[in-house]
N, C-alpha and C positions, 0 to 999 in steps of 0.2 A: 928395244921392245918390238915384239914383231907387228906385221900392220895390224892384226884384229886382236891382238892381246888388251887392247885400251879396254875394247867393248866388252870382252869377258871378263876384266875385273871388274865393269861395270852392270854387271847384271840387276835387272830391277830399277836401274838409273834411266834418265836422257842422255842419248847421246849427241856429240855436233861433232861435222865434218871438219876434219883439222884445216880447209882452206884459210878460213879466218886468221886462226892461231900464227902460220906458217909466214902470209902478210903481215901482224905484227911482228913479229920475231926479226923480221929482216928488215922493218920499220925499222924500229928501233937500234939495232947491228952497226946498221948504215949513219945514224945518228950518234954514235960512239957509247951507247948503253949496254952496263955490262950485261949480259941476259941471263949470265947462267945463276944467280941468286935468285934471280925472277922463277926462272924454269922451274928450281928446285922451291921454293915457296907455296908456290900456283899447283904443286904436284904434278910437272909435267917429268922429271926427270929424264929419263933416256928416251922417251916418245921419238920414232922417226918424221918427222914433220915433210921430210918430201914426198913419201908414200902418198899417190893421190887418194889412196880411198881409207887411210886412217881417222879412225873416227877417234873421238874424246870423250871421257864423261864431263858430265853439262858442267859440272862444278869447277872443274880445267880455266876453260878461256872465259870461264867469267871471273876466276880470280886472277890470270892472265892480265885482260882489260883491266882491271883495280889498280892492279900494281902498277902495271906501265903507265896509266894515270899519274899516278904518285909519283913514279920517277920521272917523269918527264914535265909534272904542275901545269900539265895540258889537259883545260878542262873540256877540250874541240878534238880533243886526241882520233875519235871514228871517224871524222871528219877528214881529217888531215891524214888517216891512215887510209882513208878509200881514195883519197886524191893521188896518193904517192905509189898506188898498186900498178903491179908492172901490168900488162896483158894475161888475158889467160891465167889468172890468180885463182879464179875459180872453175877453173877447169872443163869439165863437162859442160855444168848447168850456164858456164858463160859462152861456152861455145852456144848451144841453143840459142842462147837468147841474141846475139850477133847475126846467125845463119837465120833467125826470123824473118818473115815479110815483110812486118808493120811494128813500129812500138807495142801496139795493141797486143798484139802476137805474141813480142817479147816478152811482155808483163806476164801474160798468162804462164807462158813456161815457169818462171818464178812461181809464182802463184801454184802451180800442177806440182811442180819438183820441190816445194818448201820442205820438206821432211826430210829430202836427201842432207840438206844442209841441220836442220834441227828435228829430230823425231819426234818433237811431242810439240813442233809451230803448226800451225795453221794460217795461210796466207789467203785471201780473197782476191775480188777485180769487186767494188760493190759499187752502181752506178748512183748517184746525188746528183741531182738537177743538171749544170752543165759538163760534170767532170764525172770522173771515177776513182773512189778509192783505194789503191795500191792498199790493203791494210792486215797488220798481223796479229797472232795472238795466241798468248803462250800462259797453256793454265797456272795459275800460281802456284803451284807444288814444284814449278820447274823454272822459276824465272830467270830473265837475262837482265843483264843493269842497261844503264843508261849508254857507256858508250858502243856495246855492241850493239843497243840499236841505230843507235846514228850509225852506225858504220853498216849497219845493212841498208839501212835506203840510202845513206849518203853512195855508197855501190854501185846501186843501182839506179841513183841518178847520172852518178858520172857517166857508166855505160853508157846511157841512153843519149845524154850528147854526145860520146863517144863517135855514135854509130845515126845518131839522126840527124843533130841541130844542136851548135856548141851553145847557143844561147838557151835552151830547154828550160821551163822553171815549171814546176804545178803552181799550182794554183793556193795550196793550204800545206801545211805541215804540221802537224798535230804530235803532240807524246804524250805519252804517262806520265813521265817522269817529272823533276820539279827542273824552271831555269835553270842553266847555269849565273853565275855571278854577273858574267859579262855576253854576250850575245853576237857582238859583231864578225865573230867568226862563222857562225850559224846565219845569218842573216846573210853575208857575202856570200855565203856557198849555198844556201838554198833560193834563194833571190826572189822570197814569198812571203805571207804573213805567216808567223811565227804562233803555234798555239801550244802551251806544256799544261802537265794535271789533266790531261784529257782522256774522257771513255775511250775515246777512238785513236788507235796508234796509227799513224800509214801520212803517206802523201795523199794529195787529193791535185790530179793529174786532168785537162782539158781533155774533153772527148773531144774535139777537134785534132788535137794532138796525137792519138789513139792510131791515124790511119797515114802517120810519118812512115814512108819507107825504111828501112834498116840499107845502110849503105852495104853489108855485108851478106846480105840475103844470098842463101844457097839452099834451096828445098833437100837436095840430096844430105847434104851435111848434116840439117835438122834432122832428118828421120835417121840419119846412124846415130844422133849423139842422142835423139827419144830414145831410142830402144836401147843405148846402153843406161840411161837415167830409168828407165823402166824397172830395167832388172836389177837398180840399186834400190829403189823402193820395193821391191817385192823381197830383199834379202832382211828388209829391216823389221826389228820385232812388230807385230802387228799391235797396236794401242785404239783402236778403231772408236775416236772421241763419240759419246753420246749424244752430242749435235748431228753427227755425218748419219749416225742411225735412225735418230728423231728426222733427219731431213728424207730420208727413202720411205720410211711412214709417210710422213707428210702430203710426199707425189706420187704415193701409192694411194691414196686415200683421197684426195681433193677431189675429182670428180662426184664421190659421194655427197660433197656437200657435211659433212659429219666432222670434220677436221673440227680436233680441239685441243686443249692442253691435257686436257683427264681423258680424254678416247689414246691420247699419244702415249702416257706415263701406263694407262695400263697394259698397254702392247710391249712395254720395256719391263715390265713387272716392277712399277717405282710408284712412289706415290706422286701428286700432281706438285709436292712442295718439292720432293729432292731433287725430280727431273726442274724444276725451279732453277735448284742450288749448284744442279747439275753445269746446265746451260749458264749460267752467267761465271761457274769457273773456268766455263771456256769461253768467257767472253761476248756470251752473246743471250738472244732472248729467246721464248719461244713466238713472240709475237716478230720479234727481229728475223728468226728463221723463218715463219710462215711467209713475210712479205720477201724474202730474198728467193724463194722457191717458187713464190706466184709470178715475181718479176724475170725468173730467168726462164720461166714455161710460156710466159706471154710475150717474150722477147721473141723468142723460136718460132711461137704462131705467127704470130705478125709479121714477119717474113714470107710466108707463104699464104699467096694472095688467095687461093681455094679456102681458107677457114673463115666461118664468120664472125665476126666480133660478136656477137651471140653465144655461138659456139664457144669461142675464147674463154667469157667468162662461165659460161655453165664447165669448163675443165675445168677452173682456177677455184670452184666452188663459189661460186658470187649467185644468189636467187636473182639477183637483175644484173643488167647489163651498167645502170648508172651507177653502181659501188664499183664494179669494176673500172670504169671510166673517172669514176673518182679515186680511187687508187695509183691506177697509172698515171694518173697526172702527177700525185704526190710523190710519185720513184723520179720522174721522168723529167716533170716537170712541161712536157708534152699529154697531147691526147694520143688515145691510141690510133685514132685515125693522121693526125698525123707523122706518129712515127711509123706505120705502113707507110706514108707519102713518099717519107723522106729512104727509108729502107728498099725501095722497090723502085727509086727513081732512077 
């Protein structure tokens, strides 16, 4: 099949970048699995799996992952599939994240280029008291199972000690999804507490940890391998989620002080329940998006020592300065005077 022929029977579908697929396939290969009943079951048929920029419809490798579950009675299979991944599995988006400055840095590429790998993911950085949540989110019209999620953070935590510190662990792991039966395979590889059935999918990473050099850091490399990830999200259908647009209302509009959920729904021509219904099928709220919009415009100020914390919060729409200062403690867990302290020292 030729490289984009996947996408054009896929039309109206999500699609996922076949790096995943290509890493199982030769998981399994290498383990004496026959694959081509898999392939053909899963609908992958003739697909070229080395093509770096073959994409898949979503339905592919997540009945891909099912199967090789079942053949294998490995119920840690993302786990064990991200451990065993050669270099450069993910091509591009791993190169960026290696040629990064800081872990910090690395995560955000993830986070910016999540699409290229799944067109209808949305990945965050969302700051919680002492860490940061690494966290995804895939509207239910389009979901992924349980082990390609492990196998996407399990990924990208190997990376990250890969290239910073082999002993790396976040702080929290959180899933959707229900236990498996038994855990110690999960527990040994993520080397944190363990949480499933949860709202929140993602690691929950040390902000300490956030400003780890990347041992492979090379400014030049990152900006060739952005500007080819650029032009691979700019190729892909545009689905532009009803959160991303509710969020540019948002920071268009706080300064007025007016920000609401029925000023927002009617600037999208919806009513105030479906932009409701809207937002939480992609996972989120609209009270969750306002504080992630005030927190990332007050993060910015506070950086720069000219603006006054007055100032700060009359942008963020706060009538006083003490809700703002109660806010930011609640994101931060700090004040905002001392996160200028600490930002500008």
């Amino acid at each position: 099949m030729a490289p984009n022929e996947a996408r054009r029977h896929s039309s109206g579908q999500a699609t996922i970048m076949v790096w995943g697929a290509r890493v199982l396939m030769s998981y399994l290969e290498k383990r004496g699995v026959d694959t081509a009943p898999l392939r053909s079951q899963a609908g992958l048929g003739a697909v070229d799996l080395s093509h770096p920029e073959q994409r898949l419809p979503e339905a592919v490798p997540r009945e891909m992952w099912r199967l090789a579950a079942k053949a294998t009675g490995d119920e840690a299979i993302g786990i064990h599939v991200a451990e065993a991944r050669t270099p450069a599995a993910f091509d591009v988006l791993e190169y960026a994240f290696r040629a990064s400055p800081t872990l910090g840095d690395a995560l955000a590429q993830v986070a910016r280029y999540a699409r290229v790998m799944h067109d209808r993911v949305t990945v965050r950085l969302e700051p919680e008291g002492d860490g940061v949540w690494l966290t995804g989110t895939v509207p239910p019209a389009h979901p992924v199972n349980r082990y390609q999620t492990e196998f996407f953070f399990a990924t990208w935590l190997r990376l990250a000690r890969d290239t910073c510190r082999p002993d790396l662990a976040p702080l929290d792991a959180s899933f959707a999804h229900a236990a498996p039966s038994r855990l110690d395979e999960h527990q040994r590889f993520f080397a944190c507490p363990l949480r499933f059935d949860q709202p929140i999918l993602g690691l929950l990473m040390a902000k300490a940890d956030l400003g780890l050099p990347m041992r492979g850091a090379d400014p030049t490399l990152a900006a060739l391998v952005g500007r080819q990830l650029d032009k691979m999200l700019v190729s892909l259908p545009s689905h532009p989620p009803v959160s991303a647009r509710a969020r540019l209302l948002v920071k268009d509009d706080l300064p007025s002080g007016r920000v609401s959920a029925d000023r927002v729904a009617g600037q999208l021509a919806m009513s105030v329940r479906t932009l409701s219904r809207r937002l939480e099928g992609e996972g989120t709220t609209f009270r969750h998006l306002l504080d992630s919009v005030r927190h990332e415009i007050a993060v910015a100020h506070l950086k720069d020592p000219r603006v006054e914390l007055a100032e700060i919060a009359f942008l963020l729409g706060y009538s006083e300065s003490s809700a703002f200062h109660r806010s930011f403690k609640r994101w931060t867990g700090r004040t905002p005077l001392d996160f200028r302290r600490e930002a500008l020292a």
